[in-house]
C-alpha positions, -999 to +999 in steps of 0.1 A: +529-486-831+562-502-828+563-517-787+587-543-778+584-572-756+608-560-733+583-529-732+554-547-725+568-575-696+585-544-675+550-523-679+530-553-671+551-558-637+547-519-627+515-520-635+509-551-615+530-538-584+518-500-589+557-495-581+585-488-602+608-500-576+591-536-571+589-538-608+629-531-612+635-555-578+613-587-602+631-579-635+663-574-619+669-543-633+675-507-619+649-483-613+663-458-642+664-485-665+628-492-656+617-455-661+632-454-691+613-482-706+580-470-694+585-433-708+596-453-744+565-471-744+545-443-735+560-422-763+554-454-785+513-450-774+514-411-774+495-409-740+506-413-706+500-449-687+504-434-652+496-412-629+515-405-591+487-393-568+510-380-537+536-412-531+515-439-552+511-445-587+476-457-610+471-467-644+455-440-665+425-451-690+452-462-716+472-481-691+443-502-680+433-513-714+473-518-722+476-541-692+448-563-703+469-571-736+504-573-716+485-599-693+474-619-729+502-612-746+530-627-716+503-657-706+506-665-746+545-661-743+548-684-715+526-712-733+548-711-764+580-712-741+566-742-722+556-752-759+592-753-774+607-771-736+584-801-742+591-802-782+632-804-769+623-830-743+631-810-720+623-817-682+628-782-669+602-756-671+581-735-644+543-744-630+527-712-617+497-718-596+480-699-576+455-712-546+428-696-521+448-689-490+425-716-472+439-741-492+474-729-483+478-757-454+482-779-481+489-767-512+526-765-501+525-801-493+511-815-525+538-789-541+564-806-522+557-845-530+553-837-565+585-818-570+604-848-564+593-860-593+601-828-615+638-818-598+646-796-626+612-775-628+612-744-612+576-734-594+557-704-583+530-707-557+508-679-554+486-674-520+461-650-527+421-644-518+390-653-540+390-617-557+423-619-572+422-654-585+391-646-600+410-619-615+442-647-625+412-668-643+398-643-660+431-630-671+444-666-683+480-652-662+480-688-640+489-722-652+464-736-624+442-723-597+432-743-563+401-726-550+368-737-533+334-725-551+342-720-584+328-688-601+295-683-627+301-663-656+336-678-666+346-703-690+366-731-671+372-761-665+369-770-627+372-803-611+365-813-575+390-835-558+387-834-520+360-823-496+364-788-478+344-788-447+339-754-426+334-761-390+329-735-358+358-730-335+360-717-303+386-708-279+388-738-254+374-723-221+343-709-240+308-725-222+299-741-256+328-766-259+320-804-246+280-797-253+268-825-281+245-814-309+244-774-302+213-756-322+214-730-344+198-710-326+221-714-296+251-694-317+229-662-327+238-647-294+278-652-297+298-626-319+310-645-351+351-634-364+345-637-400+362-636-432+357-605-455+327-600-483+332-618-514+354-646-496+344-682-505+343-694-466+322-659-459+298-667-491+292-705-479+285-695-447+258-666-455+241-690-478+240-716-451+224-701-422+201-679-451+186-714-458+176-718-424+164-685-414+196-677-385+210-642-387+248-642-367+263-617-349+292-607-371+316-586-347+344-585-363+359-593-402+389-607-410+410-615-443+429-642-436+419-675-414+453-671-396+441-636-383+406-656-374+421-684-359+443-657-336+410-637-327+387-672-315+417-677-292+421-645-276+383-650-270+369-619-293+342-643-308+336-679-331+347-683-360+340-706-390+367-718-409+382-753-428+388-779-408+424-788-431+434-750-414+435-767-382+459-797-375+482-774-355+456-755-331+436-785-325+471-808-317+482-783-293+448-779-275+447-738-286+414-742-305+382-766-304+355-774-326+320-772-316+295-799-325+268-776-340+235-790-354+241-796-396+277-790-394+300-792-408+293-775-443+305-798-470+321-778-498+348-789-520+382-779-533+384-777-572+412-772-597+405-749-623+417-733-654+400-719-683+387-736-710+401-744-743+437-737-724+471-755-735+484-778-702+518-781-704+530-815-701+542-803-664+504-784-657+484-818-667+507-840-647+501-816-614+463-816-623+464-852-627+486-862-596+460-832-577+430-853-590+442-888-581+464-884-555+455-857-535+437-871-510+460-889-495+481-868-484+460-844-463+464-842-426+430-841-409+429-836-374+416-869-360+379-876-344+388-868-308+407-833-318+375-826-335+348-839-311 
């Protein structure tokens, strides 16, 4: 089987976009010449790679094993590139990181104080939910992930660095705010906005009140804390979410945080990669300046936002 590269990095971005036309807007190609490199490589495999289903394409069986080995083969392509940038002295290069979209508040502030330090890198930050960075770590595509509760069954390397606590929020009329040391119990009768199964914030939550025997009233879900910030202040429920997603609502008086009995939950934010991975020189100067410095420069909201 003779594939090229070329073959492989424009089937790994259709695959990845499940559009031709997305795929041809990343490589900066047309969408003919993007066709025509797909039917080559499916020639090259002698069975098709996709299917269109109405106005959507899918991988077929030989297309999801293929894009297993395009993800391996482009993650292995990019180490060697970074590889021969470092062995040239060279400054420039690209960090790709990826981070839960909790951890987006501040992820673009780290990202901007250490890019003064690296003016001729180029950088890709990735926003994305638990699922799909599982998927990133798993896949070795990332050069670093930022996520809270890192994940059993992998082989990484994860390190905490700063304290993620979840608090309850509540629009600021709601008969609950200004009452110290509210019970438990005293929230099972409120509907809950919550973040989707399989989130990290949903997950922490469930096995919080679990431990202590409460059952909420989940009313609605929702997969971004934006959207559940959005929904607590049009009054449609609480919510529970990270106090660093907060500066803004709590500074302009749109939000508040209840005191609730054992809150707030004390997670942490980790950076993780997989083990036995090659940092570039760039990667383990981010992980190290994440690790050390980190802290900081977070913006909590202060004690009498919060209380």
């Amino acid at each position: 089987m003779n594939l090229t590269f070329r073959q492989l990095r424009v089937f790994e971005s259709v695959a990845r976009h499940q559009s031709f036309t997305r795929a041809a807007e990343e490589l900066f190609l047309t969408q003919p010449a993007v066709s025509m490199q797909i039917k080559q490589l499916e020639e090259q495999v002698g069975l098709p790679l996709f299917e269109q289903l109405g106005k959507k394409i899918f991988l077929t069986q030989a297309g999801k094993e293929l894009y297993q080995y395009s993800r391996q083969v482009s993650a292995s392509l990019n180490e060697f590139q970074e590889v021969v940038d470092e062995l040239k002295g060279s400054r420039r290069g690209r960090l790709d990181i990826a981070v839960a979209s909790t951890a987006n508040s501040f992820a673009t502030r780290l990202l901007a104080v250490f890019s003064k330090r690296f003016e001729l890198l180029t950088y890709r930050l990735e926003v994305t939910n638990r699922q799909m960075l599982l998927e990133q770590l798993d896949a070795n595509t990332k050069d670093l992930v930022i996520m809270g509760r890192p994940p059993e069954g992998l082989d990484l390397v994860a390190e905490p660095f700063m304290e993620n606590p979840l608090v309850v929020i509540a629009p600021v009329d709601h008969p609950l705010v200004g009452r110290t040391t509210i019970s438990l119990q005293d929230l099972t009768s409120a509907p809950f906005v919550l973040r989707e199964e399989g989130s990290g914030t949903r997950g922490a939550m469930e096995r919080f009140f679990a431990e202590r025997g409460v059952a909420l009233k989940v009313s609605m879900e929702m997969t971004s804390n934006e959207a559940i910030k959005q929904a607590v202040q049009a009054g449609l429920g609480l919510g529970i979410v990270s106090i660093h997603t907060l500066e803004l609502e709590l500074a302009a008086g749109r939000l508040a945080v209840l005191d609730v009995e054992d809150f707030p939950i004390l997670r942490h934010w980790y950076v993780v990669h997989r083990k036995g991975k090659r940092l570039s020189a760039v990667a383990q100067a981010f992980k190290t300046f994440v690790l050390t410095e980190a802290t900081p420069w977070m913006h909590l909201p202060s004690k009498e936002l919060v209380l």
